[in-house]
C-alpha positions as CSV (number, residue, x, y, z in Angstrom):
1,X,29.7,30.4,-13.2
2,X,32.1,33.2,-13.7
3,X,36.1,31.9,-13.1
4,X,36.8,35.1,-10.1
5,X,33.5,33.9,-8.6
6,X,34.4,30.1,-8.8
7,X,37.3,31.2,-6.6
8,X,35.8,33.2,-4.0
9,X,33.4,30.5,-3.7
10,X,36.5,27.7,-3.6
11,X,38.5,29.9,-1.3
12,X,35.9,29.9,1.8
13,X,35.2,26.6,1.1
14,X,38.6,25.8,1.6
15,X,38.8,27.9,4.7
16,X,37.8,26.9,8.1
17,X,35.1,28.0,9.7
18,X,33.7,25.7,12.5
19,X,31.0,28.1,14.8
20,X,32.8,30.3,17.2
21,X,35.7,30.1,14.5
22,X,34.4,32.2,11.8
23,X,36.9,34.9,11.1
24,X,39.2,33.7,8.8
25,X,36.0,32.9,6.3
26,X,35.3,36.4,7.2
27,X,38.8,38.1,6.1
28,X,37.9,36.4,2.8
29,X,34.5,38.1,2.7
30,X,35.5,41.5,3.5
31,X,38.1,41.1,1.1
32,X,36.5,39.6,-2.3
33,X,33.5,42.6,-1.6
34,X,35.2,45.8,-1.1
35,X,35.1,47.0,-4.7
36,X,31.4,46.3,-4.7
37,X,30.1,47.6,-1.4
38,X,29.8,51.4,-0.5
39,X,30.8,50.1,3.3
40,X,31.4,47.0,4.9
41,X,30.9,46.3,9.2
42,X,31.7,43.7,11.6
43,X,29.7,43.6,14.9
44,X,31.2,42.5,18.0
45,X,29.5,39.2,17.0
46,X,31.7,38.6,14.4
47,X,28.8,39.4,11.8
48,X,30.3,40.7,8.6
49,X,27.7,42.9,6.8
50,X,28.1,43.8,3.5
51,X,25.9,47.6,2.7
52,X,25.1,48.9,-1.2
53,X,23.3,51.9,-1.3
54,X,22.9,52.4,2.8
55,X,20.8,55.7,2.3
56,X,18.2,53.6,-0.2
57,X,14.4,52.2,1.7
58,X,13.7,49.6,2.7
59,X,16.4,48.4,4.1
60,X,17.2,44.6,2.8
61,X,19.2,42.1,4.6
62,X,20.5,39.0,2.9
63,X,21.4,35.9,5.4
64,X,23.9,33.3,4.7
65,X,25.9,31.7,7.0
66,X,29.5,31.3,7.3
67,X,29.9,28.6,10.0
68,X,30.4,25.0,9.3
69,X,30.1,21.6,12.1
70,X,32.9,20.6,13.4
71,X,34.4,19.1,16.8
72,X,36.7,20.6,19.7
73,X,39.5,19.7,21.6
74,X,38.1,18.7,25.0
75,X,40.3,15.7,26.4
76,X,44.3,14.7,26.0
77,X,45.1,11.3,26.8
78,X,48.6,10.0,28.2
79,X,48.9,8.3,25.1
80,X,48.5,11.9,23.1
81,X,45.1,11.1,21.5
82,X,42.6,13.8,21.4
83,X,39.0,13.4,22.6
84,X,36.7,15.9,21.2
85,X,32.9,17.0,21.7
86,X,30.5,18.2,18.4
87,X,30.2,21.7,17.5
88,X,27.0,21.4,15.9
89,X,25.1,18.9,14.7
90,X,27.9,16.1,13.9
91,X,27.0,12.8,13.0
92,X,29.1,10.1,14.4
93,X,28.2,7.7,12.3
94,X,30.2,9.0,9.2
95,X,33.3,9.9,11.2
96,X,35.5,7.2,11.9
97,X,38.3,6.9,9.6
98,X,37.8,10.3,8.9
99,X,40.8,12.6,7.9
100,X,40.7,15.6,9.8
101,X,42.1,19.1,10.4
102,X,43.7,20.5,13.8
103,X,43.2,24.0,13.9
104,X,45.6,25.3,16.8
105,X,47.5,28.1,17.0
106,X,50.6,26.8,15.6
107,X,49.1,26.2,12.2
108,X,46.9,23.3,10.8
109,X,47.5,19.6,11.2
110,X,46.6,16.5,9.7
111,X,45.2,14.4,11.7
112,X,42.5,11.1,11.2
113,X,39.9,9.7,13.4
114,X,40.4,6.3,15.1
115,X,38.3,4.2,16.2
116,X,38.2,0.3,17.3
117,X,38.4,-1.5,13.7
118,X,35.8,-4.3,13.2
119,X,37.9,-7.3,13.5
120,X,38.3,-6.4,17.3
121,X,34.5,-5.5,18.0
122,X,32.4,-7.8,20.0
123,X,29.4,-9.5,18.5
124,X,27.0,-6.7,20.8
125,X,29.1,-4.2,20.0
126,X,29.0,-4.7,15.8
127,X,25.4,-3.6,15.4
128,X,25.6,-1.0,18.3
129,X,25.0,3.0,17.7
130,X,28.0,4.8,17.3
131,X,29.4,7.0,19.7
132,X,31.9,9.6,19.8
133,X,33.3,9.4,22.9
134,X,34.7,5.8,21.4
135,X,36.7,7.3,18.9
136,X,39.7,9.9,19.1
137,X,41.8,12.3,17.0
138,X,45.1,10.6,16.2
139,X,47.8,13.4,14.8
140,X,50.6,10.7,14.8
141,X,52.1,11.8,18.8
142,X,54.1,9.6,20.7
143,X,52.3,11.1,23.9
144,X,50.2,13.5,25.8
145,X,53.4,15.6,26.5
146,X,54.2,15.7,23.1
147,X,50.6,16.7,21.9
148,X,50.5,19.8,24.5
149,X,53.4,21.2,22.0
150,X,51.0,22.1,19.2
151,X,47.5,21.1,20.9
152,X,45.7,23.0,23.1
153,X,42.2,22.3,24.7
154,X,39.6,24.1,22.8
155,X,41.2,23.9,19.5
156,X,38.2,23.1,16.9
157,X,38.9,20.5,14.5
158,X,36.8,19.9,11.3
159,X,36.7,17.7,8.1
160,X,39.9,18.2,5.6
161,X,38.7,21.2,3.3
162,X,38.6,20.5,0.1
163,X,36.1,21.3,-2.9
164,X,36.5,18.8,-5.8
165,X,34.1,19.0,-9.6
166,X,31.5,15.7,-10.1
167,X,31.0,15.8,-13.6
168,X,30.2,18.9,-15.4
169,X,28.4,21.0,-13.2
170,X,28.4,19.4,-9.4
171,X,31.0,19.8,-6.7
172,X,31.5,18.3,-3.0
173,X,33.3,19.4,-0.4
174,X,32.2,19.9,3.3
175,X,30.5,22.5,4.9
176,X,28.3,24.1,1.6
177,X,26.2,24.1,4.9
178,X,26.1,27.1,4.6
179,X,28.8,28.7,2.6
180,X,27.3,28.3,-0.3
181,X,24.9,30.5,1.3
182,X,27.4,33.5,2.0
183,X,28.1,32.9,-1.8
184,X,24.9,33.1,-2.7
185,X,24.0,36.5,-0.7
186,X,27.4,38.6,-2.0
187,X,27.1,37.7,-5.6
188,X,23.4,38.6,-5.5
189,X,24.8,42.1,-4.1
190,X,27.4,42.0,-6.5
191,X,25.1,41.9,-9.3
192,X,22.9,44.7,-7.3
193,X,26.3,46.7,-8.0
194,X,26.2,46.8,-11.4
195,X,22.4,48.3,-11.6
196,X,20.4,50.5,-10.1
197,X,18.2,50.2,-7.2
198,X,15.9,52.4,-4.8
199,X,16.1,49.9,-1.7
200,X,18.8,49.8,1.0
201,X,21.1,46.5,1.0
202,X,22.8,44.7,3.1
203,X,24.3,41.3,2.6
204,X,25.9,39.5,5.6
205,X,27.8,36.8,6.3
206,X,26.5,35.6,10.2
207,X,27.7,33.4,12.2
208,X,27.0,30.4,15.1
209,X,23.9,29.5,13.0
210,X,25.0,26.0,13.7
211,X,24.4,26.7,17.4
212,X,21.4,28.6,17.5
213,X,20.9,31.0,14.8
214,X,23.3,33.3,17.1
215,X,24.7,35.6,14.6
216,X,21.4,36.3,12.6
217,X,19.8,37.3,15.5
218,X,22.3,39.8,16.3
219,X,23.1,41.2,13.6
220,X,19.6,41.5,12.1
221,X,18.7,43.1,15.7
222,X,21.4,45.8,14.9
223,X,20.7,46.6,11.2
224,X,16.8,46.3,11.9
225,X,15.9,45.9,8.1
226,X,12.3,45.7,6.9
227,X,12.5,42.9,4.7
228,X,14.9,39.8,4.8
229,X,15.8,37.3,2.6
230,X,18.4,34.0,4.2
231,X,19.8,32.0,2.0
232,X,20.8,28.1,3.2
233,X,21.2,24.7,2.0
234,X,17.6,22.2,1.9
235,X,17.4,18.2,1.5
236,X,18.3,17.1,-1.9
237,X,15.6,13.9,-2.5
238,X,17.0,12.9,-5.6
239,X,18.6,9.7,-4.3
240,X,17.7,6.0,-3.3
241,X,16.1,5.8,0.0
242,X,14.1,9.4,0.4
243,X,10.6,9.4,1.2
244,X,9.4,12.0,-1.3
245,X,6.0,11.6,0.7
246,X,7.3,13.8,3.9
247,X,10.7,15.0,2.5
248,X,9.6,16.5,-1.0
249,X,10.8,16.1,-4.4
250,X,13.9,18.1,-4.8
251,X,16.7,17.9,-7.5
252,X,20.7,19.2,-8.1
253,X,20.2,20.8,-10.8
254,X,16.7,22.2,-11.5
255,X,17.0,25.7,-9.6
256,X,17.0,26.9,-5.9
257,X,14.1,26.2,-3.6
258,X,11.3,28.9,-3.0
259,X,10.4,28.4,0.4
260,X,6.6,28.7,1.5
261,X,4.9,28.9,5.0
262,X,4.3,30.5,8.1
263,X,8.4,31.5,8.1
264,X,7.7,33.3,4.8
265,X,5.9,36.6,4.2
266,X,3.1,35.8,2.3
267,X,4.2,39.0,-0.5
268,X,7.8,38.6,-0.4
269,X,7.7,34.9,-1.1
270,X,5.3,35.6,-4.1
271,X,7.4,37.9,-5.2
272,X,10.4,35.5,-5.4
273,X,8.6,33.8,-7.4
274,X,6.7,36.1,-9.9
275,X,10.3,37.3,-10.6
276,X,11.5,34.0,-10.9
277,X,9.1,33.4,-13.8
278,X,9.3,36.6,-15.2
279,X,13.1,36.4,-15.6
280,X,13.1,32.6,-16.6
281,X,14.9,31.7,-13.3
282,X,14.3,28.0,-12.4
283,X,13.5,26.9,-9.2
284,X,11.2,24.6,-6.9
285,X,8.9,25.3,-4.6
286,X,9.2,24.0,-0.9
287,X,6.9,23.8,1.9
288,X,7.5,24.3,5.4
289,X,5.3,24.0,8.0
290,X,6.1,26.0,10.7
291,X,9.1,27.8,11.7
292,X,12.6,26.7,9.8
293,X,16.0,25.9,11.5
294,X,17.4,28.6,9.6
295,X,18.3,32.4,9.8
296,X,14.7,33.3,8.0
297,X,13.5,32.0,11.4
298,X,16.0,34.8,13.7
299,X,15.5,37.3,11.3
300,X,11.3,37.3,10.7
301,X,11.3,37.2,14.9
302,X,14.0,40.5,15.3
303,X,12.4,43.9,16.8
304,X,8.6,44.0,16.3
305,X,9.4,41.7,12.8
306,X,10.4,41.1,9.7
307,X,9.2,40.7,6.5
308,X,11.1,37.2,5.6
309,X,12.0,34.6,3.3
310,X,13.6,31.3,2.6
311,X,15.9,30.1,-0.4
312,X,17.2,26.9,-0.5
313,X,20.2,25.2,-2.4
314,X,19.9,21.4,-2.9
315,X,21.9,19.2,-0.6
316,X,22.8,15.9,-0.7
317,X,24.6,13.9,2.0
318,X,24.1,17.0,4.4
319,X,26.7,17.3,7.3
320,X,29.1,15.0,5.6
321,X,32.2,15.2,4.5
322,X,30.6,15.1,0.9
323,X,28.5,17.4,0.5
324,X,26.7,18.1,-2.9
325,X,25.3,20.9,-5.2
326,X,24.9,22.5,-8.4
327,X,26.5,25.1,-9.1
328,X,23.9,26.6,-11.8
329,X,21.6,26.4,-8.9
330,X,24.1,29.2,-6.6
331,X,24.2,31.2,-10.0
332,X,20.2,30.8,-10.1
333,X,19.9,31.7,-6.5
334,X,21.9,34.7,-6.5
335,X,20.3,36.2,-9.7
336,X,16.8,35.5,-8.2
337,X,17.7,37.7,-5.4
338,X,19.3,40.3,-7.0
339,X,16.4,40.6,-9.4
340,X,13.9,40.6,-6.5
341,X,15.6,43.1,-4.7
342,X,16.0,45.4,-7.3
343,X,12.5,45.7,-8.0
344,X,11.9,46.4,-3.9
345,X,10.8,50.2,-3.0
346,X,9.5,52.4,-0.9
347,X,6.0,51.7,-2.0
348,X,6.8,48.0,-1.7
349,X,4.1,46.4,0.7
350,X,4.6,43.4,2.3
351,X,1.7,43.6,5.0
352,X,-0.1,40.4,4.6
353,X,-4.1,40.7,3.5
């Protein structure tokens, strides 16, 4: 991966972005693309979309979403612990002693989750599900009075942000769910900017996917492409304890995912991955069943429809604070896309026969 792309992709990694929270991920965005893009929008959404070559048809969106899970300041106790509720789909069950990230408007601050330690658990309570209204946010305050000095409720809170190499070619940090998807979509424009090409593009960065594919639908709505393409994050099986029977066999390392099924136009999808094999891109190919939890769903649904499809970058540990993928498989993704869309045009048909 190329070192100023390494960066970008560190720096809104590094950045937090919980849904609803989006815009400093966004500055970041607007900022690394400006000397690639011919013009560059936000809606009132918060949607940042990228355009190369806005006069060019089709018009071509490219998904990836720039909101991450995270939890909100919802409670303040006398004893200036902090009580939060989920912001997407958290999993209790890997946060206590957690160190976290206070995002208020007096700055960031440190802070860890608590919770009862074992020693002080009941017998019932040892084996019991874990809940989050039993733990807290602990910033070090002597009290509630204290807290209400830097805290206020509705602050969002999220895992500490940091993106750290396994091995040669594997990183982990939180929340590639899904910015390894708004990596993926501006470096495939960036490599659109180098070449020629007949279609329109735009690549954007949504937002409050986490929450209901909010920012997709919007924004697709608004730009009313032809075709779309939404990059996100799929299971990674390639670990003890997967049932490859109903999850798939899916590996770091051995190329994005190729998405087929009723979310995917039946041309654009074999198109993905004609190129794919024409350009000696790796990748996998994924089924879906029905409709997916991802922007490919908002966007094939916008106006009277798109034609749509799915890439997927392997996962493991998904919606943890260790999340894990390859980063030949972002290149991969990206150059898959760009090559796709290059070879998109006005006599381009996606109408399925």
């Amino acid at each position: 991966m190329r070192k100023e792309s390494y960066e970008f992709l560190r720096s809104i990694l590094e950045t937090p972005s919980p849904s609803g929270f989006e815009q400093p991920v966004q500055r970041i965005v607007r900022k690394r693309m400006k000397s690639f893009s011919d013009k560059i929008t936000t809606d009132v959404h918060g949607n940042v979309a990228v355009a190369l070559n806005p006069k060019g048809s089709p018009s071509v969106m490219l998904a990836g979403h720039a909101d991450q899970i995270g939890l909100m300041v919802k409670y303040i106790d006398d004893n200036g612990y902090l009580f939060v509720v989920p912001i997407g789909g958290i999993d209790p069950s890997v946060l206590p002693g957690s160190r976290v990230i206070v995002h208020s408007q007096h700055g960031p601050i440190d802070a860890v989750i608590g919770r009862k330690p074992i020693h002080l658990l009941r017998a019932e309570e040892r084996g019991a599900k874990v809940e989050l209204r039993e733990m807290w946010v602990d910033i070090g305050a002597k009290n509630k009075k204290e807290v209400e000095q830097v805290v206020s409720i509705g602050d969002p809170v999220t895992f500490r942000l940091e993106l750290a190499a396994l091995g040669s070619d594997r990183v982990t940090a939180p929340a590639f769910d899904n910015k390894c998807g708004v990596f993926v979509v501006m470096e495939a424009l960036r490599i659109c900017a180098e070449k020629k090409m007949s279609c329109a593009l735009h690549a954007v960065s949504t937002v409050q996917e986490e929450i209901g594919l909010r920012g997709a639908r919007t924004s697709c709505y608004g730009l009313d492409p032809q075709v779309g393409i939404a990059v996100d994050v799929t299971h990674a099986t390639d670990y003890p304890g997967v049932d490859k029977r109903t999850a798939g066999d899916l590996k770091l390392g051995a190329g994005p995912t190729i998405v087929t099924g009723a979310n995917v136009n039946p041309k654009l999808g074999q198109m993905l991955m004609a190129t794919a094999k024409a350009k000696r891109i790796p990748f996998q190919p994924e089924a879906a069943a029905g409709g997916t939890p991802t922007d490919a769903n908002a966007m094939q649904l916008s106006r009277s429809g798109v034609a749509a499809a799915l890439i997927g970058i392997p996962n493991r540990y998904m919606h943890t604070q260790v999340e894990v993928v390859s980063l030949t498989d972002l290149t991969n993704a990206a150059k898959l896309i760009a090559e796709t869309v290059m070879k998109i045009s006005r006599r381009t048909n996606f109408i399925p026969e």
